[in-house]
C-alpha positions as a Markdown table, in Angstrom:
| # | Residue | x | y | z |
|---|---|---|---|---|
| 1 | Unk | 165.3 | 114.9 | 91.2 |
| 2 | Unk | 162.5 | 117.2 | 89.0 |
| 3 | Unk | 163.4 | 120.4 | 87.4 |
| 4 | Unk | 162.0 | 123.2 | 88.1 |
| 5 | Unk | 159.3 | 123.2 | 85.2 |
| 6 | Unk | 158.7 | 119.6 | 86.4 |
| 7 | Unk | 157.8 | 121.3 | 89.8 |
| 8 | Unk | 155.9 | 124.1 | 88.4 |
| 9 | Unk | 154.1 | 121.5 | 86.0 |
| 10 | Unk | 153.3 | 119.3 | 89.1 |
| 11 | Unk | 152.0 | 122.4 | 91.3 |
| 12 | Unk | 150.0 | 123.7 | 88.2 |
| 13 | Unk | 148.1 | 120.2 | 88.4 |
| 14 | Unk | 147.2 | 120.5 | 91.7 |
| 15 | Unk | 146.7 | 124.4 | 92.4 |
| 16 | Unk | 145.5 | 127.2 | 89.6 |
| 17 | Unk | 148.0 | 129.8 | 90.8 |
| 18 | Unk | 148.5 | 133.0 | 87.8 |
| 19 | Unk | 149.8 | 136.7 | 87.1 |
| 20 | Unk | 147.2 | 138.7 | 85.4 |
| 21 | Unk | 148.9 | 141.7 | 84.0 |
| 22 | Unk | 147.8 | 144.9 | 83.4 |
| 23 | Unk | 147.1 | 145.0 | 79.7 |
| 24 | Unk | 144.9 | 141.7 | 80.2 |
| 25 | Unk | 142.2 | 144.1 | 81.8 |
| 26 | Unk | 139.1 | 142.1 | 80.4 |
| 27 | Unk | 140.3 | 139.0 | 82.1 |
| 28 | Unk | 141.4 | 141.1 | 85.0 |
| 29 | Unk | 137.8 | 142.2 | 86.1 |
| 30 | Unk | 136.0 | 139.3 | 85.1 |
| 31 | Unk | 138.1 | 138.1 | 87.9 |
| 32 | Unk | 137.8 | 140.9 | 90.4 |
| 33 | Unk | 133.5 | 140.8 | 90.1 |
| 34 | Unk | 133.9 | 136.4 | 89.9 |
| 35 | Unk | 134.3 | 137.5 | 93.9 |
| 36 | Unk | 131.0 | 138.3 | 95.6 |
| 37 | Unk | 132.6 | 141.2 | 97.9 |
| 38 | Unk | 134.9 | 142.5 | 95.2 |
| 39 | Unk | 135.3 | 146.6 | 96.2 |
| 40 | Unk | 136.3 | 149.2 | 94.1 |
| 41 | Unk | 140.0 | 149.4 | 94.9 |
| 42 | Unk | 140.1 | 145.7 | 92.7 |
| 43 | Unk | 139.2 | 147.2 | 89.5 |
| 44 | Unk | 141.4 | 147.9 | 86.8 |
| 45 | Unk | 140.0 | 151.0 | 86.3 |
| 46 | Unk | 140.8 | 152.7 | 89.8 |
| 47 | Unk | 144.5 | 150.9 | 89.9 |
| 48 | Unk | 145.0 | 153.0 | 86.2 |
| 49 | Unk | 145.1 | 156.0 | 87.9 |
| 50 | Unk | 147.6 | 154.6 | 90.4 |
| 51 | Unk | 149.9 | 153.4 | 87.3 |
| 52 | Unk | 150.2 | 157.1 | 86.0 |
| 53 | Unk | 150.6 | 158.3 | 89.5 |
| 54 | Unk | 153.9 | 156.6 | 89.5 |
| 55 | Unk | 152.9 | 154.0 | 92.2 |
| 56 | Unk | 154.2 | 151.0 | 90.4 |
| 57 | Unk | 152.7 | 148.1 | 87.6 |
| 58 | Unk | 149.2 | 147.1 | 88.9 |
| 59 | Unk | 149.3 | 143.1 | 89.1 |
| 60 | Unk | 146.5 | 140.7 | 90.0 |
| 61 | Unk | 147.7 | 137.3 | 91.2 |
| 62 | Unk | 144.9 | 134.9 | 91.4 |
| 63 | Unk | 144.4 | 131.2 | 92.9 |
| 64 | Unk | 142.6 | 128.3 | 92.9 |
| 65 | Unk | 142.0 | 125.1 | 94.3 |
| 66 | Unk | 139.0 | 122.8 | 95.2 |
| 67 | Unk | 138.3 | 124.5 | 98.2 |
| 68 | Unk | 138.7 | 128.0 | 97.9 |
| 69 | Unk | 139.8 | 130.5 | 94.9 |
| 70 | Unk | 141.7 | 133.9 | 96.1 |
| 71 | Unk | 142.9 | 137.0 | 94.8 |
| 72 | Unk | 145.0 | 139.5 | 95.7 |
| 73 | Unk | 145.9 | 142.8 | 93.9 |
| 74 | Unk | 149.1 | 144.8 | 94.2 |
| 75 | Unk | 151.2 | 147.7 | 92.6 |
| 76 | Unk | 154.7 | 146.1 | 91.4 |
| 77 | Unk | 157.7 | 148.6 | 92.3 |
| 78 | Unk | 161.0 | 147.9 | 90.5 |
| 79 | Unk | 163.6 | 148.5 | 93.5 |
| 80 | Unk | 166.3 | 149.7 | 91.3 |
| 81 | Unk | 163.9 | 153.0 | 89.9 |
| 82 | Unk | 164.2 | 153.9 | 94.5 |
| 83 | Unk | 167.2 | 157.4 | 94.2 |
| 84 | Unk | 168.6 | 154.9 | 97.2 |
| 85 | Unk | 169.8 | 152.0 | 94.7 |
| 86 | Unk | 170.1 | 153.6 | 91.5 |
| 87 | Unk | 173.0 | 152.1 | 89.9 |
| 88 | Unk | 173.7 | 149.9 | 93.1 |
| 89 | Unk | 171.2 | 146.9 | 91.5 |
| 90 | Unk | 170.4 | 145.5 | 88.0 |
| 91 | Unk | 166.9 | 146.8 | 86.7 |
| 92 | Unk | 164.1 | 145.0 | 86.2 |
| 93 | Unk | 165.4 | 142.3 | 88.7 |
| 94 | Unk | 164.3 | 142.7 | 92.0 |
| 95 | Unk | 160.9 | 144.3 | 92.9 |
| 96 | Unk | 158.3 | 144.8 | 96.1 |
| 97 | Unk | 155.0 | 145.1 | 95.8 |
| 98 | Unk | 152.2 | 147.2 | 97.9 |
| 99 | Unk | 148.8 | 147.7 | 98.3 |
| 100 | Unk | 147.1 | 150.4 | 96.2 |
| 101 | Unk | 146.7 | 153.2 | 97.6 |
| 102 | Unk | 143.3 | 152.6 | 99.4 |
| 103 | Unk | 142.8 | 149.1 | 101.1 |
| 104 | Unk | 142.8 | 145.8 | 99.7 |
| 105 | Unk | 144.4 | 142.5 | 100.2 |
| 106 | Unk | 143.6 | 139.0 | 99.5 |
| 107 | Unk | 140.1 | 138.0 | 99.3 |
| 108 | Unk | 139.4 | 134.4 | 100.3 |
| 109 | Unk | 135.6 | 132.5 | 98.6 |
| 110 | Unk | 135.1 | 129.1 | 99.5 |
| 111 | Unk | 135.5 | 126.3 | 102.3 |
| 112 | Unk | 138.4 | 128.0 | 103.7 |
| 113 | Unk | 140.7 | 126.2 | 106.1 |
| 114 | Unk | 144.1 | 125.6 | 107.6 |
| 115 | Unk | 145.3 | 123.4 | 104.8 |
| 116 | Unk | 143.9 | 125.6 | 102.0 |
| 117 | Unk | 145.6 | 128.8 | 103.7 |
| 118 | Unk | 148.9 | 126.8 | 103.9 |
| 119 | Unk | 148.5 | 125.9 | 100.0 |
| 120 | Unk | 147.7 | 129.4 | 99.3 |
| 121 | Unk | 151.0 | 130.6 | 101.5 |
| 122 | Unk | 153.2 | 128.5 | 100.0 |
| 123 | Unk | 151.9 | 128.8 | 96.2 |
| 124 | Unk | 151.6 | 132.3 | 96.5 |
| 125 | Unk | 155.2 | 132.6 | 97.9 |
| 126 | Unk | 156.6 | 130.2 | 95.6 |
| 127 | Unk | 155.2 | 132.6 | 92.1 |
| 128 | Unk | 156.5 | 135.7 | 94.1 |
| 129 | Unk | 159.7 | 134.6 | 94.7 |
| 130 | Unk | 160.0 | 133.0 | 90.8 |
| 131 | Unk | 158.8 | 136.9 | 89.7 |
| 132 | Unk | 161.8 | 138.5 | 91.8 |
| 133 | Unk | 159.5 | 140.0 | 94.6 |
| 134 | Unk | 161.4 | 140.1 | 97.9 |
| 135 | Unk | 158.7 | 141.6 | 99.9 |
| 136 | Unk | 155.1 | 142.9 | 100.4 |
| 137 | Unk | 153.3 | 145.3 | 102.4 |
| 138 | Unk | 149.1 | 145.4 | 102.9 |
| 139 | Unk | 146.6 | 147.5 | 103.9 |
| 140 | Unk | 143.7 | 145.5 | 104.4 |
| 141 | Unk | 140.0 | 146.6 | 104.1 |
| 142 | Unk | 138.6 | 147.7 | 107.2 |
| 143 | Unk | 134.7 | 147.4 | 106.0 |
| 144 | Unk | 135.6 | 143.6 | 104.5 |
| 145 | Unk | 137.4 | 142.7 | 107.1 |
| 146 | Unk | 139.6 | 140.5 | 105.1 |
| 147 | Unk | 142.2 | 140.5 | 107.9 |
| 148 | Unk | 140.4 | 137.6 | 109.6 |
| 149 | Unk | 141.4 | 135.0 | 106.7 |
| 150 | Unk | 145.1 | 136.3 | 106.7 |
| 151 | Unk | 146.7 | 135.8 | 109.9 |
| 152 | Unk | 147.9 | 132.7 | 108.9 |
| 153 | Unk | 149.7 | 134.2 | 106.1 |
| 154 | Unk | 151.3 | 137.8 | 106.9 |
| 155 | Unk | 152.5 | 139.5 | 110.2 |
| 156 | Unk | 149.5 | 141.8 | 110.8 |
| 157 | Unk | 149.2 | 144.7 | 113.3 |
| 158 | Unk | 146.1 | 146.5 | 114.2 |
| 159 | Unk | 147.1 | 150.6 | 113.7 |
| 160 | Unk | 143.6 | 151.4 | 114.9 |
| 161 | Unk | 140.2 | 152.8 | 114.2 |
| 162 | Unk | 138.2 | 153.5 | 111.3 |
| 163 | Unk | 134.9 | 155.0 | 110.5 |
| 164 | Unk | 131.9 | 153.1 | 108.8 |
| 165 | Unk | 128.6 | 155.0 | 108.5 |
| 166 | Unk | 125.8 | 152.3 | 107.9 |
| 167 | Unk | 123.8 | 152.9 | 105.2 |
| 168 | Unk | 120.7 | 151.1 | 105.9 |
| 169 | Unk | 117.9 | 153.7 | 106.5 |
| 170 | Unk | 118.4 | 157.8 | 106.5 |
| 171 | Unk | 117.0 | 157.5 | 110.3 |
| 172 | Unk | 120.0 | 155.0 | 111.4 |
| 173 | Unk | 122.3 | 157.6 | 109.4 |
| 174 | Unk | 120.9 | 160.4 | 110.7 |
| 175 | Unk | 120.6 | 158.6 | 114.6 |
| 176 | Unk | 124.3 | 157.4 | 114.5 |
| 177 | Unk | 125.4 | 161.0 | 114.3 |
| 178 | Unk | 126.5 | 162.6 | 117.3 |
| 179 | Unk | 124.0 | 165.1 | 118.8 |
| 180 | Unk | 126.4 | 167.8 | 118.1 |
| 181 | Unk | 127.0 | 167.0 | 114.3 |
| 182 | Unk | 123.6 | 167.1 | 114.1 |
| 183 | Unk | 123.4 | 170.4 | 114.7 |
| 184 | Unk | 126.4 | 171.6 | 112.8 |
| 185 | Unk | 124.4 | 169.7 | 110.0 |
| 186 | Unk | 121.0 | 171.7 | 110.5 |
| 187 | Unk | 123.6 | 175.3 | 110.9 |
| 188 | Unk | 124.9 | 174.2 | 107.1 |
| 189 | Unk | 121.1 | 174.0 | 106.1 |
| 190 | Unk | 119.9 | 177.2 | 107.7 |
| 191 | Unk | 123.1 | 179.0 | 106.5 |
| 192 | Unk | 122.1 | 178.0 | 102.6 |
| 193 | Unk | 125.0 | 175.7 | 102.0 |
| 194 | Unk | 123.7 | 173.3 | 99.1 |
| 195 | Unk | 125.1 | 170.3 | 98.2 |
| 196 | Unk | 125.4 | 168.7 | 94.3 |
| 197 | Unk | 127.1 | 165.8 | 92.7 |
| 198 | Unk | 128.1 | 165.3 | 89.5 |
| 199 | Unk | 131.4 | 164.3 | 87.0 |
| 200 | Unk | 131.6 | 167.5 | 84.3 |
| 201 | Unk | 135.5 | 168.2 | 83.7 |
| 202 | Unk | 134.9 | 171.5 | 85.1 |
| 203 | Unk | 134.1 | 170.1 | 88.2 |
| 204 | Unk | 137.4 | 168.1 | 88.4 |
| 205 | Unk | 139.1 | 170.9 | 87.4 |
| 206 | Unk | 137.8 | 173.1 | 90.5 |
| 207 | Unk | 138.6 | 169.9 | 92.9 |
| 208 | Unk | 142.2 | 169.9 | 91.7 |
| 209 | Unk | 142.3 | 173.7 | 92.4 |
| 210 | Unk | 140.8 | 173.5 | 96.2 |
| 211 | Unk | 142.7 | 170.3 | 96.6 |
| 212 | Unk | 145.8 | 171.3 | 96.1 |
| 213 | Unk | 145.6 | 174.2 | 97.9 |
| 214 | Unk | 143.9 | 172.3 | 100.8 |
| 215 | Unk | 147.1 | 170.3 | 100.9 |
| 216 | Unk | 149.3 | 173.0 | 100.6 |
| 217 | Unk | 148.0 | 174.4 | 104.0 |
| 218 | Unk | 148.5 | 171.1 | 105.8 |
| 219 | Unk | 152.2 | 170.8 | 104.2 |
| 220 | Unk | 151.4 | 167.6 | 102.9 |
| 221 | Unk | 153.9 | 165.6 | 101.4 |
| 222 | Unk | 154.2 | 165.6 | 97.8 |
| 223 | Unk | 152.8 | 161.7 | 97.3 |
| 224 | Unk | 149.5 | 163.5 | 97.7 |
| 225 | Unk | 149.7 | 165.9 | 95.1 |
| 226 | Unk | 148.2 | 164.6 | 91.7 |
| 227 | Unk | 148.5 | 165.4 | 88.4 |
| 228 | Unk | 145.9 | 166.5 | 85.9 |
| 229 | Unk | 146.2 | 163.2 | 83.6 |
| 230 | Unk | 145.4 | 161.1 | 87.3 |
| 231 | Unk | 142.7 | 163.3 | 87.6 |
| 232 | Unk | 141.9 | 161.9 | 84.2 |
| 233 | Unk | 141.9 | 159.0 | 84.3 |
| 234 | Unk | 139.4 | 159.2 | 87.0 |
| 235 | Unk | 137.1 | 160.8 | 84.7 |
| 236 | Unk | 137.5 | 159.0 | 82.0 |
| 237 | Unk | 138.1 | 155.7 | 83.0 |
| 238 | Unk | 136.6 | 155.2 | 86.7 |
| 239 | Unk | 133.8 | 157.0 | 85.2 |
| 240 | Unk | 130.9 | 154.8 | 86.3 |
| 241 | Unk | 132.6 | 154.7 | 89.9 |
| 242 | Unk | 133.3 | 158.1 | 91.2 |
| 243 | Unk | 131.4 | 161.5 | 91.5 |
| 244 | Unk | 132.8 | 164.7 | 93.3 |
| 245 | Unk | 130.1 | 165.9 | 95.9 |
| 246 | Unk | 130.6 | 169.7 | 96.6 |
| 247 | Unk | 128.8 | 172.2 | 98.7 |
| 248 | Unk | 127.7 | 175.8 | 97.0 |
| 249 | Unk | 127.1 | 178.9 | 99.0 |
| 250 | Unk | 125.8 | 182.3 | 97.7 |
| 251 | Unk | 126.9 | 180.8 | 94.2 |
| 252 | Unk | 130.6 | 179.6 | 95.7 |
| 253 | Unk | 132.0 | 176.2 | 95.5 |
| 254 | Unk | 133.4 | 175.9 | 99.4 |
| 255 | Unk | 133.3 | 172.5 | 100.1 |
| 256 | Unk | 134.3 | 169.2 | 97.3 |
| 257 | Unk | 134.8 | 165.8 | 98.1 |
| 258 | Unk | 135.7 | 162.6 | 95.3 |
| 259 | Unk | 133.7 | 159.9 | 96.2 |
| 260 | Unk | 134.3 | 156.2 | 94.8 |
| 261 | Unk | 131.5 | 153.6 | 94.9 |
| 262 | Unk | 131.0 | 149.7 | 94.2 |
| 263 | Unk | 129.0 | 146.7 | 95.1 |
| 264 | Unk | 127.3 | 148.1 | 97.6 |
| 265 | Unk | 130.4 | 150.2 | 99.4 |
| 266 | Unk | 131.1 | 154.0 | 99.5 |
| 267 | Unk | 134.0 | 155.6 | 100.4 |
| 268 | Unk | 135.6 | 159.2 | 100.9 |
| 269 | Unk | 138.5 | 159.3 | 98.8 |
| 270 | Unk | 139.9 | 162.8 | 98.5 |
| 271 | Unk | 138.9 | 166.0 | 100.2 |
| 272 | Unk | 139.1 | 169.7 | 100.1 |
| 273 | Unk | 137.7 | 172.9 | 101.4 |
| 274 | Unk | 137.7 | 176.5 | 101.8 |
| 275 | Unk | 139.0 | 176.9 | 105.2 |
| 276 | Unk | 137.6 | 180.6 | 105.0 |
| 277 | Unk | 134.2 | 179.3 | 105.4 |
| 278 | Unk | 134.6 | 176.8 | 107.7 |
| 279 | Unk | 132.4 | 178.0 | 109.8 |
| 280 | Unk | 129.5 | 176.8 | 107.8 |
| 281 | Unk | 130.6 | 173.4 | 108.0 |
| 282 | Unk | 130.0 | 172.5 | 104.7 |
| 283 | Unk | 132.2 | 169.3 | 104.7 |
| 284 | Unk | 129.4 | 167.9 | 108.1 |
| 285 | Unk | 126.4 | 168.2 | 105.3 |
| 286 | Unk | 128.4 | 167.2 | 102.3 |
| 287 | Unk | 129.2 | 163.9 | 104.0 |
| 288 | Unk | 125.9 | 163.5 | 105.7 |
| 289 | Unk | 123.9 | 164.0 | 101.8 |
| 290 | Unk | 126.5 | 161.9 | 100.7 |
| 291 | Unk | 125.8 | 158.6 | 102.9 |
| 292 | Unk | 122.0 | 159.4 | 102.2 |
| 293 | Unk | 122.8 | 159.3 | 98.7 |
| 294 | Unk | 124.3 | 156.0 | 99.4 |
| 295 | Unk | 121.6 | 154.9 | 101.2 |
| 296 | Unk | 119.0 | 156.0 | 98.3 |
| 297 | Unk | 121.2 | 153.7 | 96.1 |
| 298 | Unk | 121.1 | 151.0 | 97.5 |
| 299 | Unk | 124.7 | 150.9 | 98.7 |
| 300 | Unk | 125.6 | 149.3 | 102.6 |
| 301 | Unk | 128.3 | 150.9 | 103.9 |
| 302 | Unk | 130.1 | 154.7 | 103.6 |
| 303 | Unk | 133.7 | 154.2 | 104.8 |
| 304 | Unk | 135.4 | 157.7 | 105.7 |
| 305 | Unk | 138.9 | 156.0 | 106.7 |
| 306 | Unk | 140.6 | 157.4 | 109.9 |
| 307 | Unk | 143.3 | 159.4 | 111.4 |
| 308 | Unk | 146.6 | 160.7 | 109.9 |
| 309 | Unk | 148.7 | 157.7 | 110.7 |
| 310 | Unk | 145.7 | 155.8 | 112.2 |
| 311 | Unk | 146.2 | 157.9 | 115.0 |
| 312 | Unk | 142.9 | 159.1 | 117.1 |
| 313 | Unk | 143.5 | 162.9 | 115.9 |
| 314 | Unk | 141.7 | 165.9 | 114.6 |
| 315 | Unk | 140.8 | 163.9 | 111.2 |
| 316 | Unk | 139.6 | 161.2 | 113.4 |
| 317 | Unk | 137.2 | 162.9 | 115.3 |
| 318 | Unk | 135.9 | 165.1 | 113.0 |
| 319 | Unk | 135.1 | 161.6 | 110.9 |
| 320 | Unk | 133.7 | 159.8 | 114.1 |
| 321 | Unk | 130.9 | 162.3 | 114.7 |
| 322 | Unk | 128.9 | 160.4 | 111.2 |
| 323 | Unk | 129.2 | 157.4 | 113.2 |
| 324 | Unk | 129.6 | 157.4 | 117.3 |
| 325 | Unk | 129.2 | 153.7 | 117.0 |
| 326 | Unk | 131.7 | 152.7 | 114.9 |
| 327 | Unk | 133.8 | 149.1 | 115.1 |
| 328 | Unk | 136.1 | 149.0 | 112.1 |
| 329 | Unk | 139.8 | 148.7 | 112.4 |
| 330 | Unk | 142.4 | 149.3 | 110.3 |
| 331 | Unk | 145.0 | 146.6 | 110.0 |
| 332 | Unk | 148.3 | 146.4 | 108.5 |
| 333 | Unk | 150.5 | 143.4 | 107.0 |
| 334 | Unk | 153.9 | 142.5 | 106.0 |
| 335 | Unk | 155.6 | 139.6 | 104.5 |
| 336 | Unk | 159.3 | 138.8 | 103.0 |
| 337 | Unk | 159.6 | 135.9 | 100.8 |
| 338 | Unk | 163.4 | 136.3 | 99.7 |
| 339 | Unk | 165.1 | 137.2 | 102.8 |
| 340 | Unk | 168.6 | 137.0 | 102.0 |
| 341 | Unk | 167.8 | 139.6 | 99.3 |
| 342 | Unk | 166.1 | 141.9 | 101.8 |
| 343 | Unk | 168.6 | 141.5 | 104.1 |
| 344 | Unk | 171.4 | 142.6 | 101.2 |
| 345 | Unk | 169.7 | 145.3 | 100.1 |
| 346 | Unk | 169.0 | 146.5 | 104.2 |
| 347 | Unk | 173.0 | 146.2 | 103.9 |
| 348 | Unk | 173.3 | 148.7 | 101.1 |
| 349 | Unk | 171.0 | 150.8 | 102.7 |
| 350 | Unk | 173.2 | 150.7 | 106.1 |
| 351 | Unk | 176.4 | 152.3 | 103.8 |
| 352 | Unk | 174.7 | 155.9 | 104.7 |
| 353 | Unk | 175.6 | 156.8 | 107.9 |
| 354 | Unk | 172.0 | 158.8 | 108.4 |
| 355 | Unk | 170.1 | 155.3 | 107.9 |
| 356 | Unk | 168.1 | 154.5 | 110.8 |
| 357 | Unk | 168.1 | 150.6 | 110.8 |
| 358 | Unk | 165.6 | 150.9 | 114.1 |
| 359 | Unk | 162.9 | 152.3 | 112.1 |
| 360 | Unk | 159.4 | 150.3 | 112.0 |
| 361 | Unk | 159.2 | 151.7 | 108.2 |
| 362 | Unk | 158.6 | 148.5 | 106.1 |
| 363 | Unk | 160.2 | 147.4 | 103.8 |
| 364 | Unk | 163.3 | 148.8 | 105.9 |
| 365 | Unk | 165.9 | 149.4 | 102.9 |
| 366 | Unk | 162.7 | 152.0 | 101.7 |
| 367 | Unk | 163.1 | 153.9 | 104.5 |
| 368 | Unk | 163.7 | 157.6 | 104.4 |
């Protein structure tokens, strides 16, 4: 019978399956932009940000074979650092791992086909199981569309819409708005709202002013709340990939939105407003200036996201009006690959007697 370096000796002749951690960021990207649709929420310099948000240990896992090559990057979360096992499990030991916050998922180049999704599947599996990783969750890219190559692999549900503006000519931008947005649009104009761009510090620091007290007045939960030295590292690092759009009137900032950018995708990434000047709808021409200053660019796609929950609210519609014929979905996926360990630490959970073991919250022993 082979060992189990025999085994992994044997698999590594066969498949190129890695880890690429975080401090190997030059091999990291050369990685990510090896992929011909690589987006923005792949780089090493947007996960930073993530890292010193608290989110986890950005990892890239990367395989190869003579058909296809495929990566897939994650935030690593060391189970024992949750309040619910502190002290219940050994650290360092066991660990999930999630999507950045964003989209993402595995993206799949080559002649991609049943076999080659079964090799990926079970090489993938194999290295996360070896690292300690009992389970992952994904939210895959609505504009890529990465979701197609993946059933095979995850159990995927569709939450629902998104919205894409396409970026191909200011007439198709400016046609695919609804009639009404149109004029809400040409009101901002007449009214004098103006809208700028640009990445000076004191332009971060007025977003994280207006941000935070955007959130505070839709009691958001504190997840969405970030720091100053994340706000740094946007500006520092994701420097040549983000610009905060705002909207001035009669010499006020009332209106600021952080865009990201990459390979030919935009996409609205944090938001705030002065609520007292809503009226003006300065947010309608900020996002209308901003997809023609994608389109100027040369970039393809603006992706505004969707609803609160992927749920056809408010936020929804206000973002559907850039595009009233919009077809990308947003799709979720899960996958164990140590399920006795799940299963024990869904047991520890289940000691509390306010655990609901009937919520769809995945993983379940993370549930609040």
């Amino acid at each position: 019978m082979l060992s189990v370096k025999e085994i992994d000796k044997q698999r590594k002749a066969e498949f190129d399956v890695s880890v690429i951690k975080f401090d190997e960021i030059e091999k990291w990207d050369k990685i990510v932009k090896s992929f011909s649709n690589f987006d923005v929420y792949y780089l090493s310099d947007y996960v930073k940000a993530f890292k010193i948000h608290g989110d986890g240990e950005p990892t890239l896992f990367y395989y190869q074979d003579q058909n296809i090559k495929a990566m897939n990057v994650v935030m690593k979360r060391d189970i024992s650092v949750d309040k619910s096992f502190t002290g219940k499990i050994p650290p360092n030991t066991y660990f999930d791992i999630a999507t950045p916050y964003g989209y993402g998922g595995f993206l799949i180049e080559g002649k991609t086909t049943e076999d080659s999704l079964k090799n990926l599947d079970d090489e993938y599996s194999h290295l996360c199981k070896k690292e300690g990783i009992i389970c992952e969750f994904v939210r895959f890219h609505p504009v890529l569309n990465n979701v197609e190559d993946l059933k095979y692999i995850y159990d995927i549900s569709t939450l629902g819409k998104t919205i894409t503006v396409d970026l191909y000519s200011r007439n198709q931008i400016w046609d695919n708005l609804t009639s009404k947005n149109r004029n809400m649009i040409r009101k901002a104009k007449k009214s004098g709202v103006e809208i700028y761009w640009g990445r000076d510090p004191k332009l971060f620091d007025q977003f994280i002013t207006l941000y935070n007290a955007t959130m505070d007045k839709d009691n958001a939960k504190d997840f969405y709340y970030f720091k100053k030295d994340f706000y740094d590292s946007v500006l520092n690092v994701l420097k040549y990939n983000s610009l905060i759009f705002y909207g001035r009137y009669e010499g006020k900032i009332i209106s600021m939105s952080m865009i990201l950018y990459s390979n030919e995708q935009v996409h609205y990434h944090l938001s705030a407003s002065d609520r007292e000047y809503q009226y003006l709808a300065p947010t309608n021409l900020l996002l209308f200036e901003a997809a023609c200053w994608g389109c100027v660019n040369g970039f393809k796609t603006f992706h505004l996201g969707g609803g609160l929950g992927s749920k056809e609210d408010s936020l929804f519609k206000f973002k559907k009006v850039f595009n009233k014929n919009s077809n990308s979905f947003f799709s979720i996926g899960r996958k164990v690959f140590d399920k006795n360990r799940y299963d024990e630490l869904v047991l520890i959970r289940k000691m509390k007697v306010e655990f609901d073991t009937q919520s769809d919250f995945f993983p379940l022993y993370r549930s609040i």
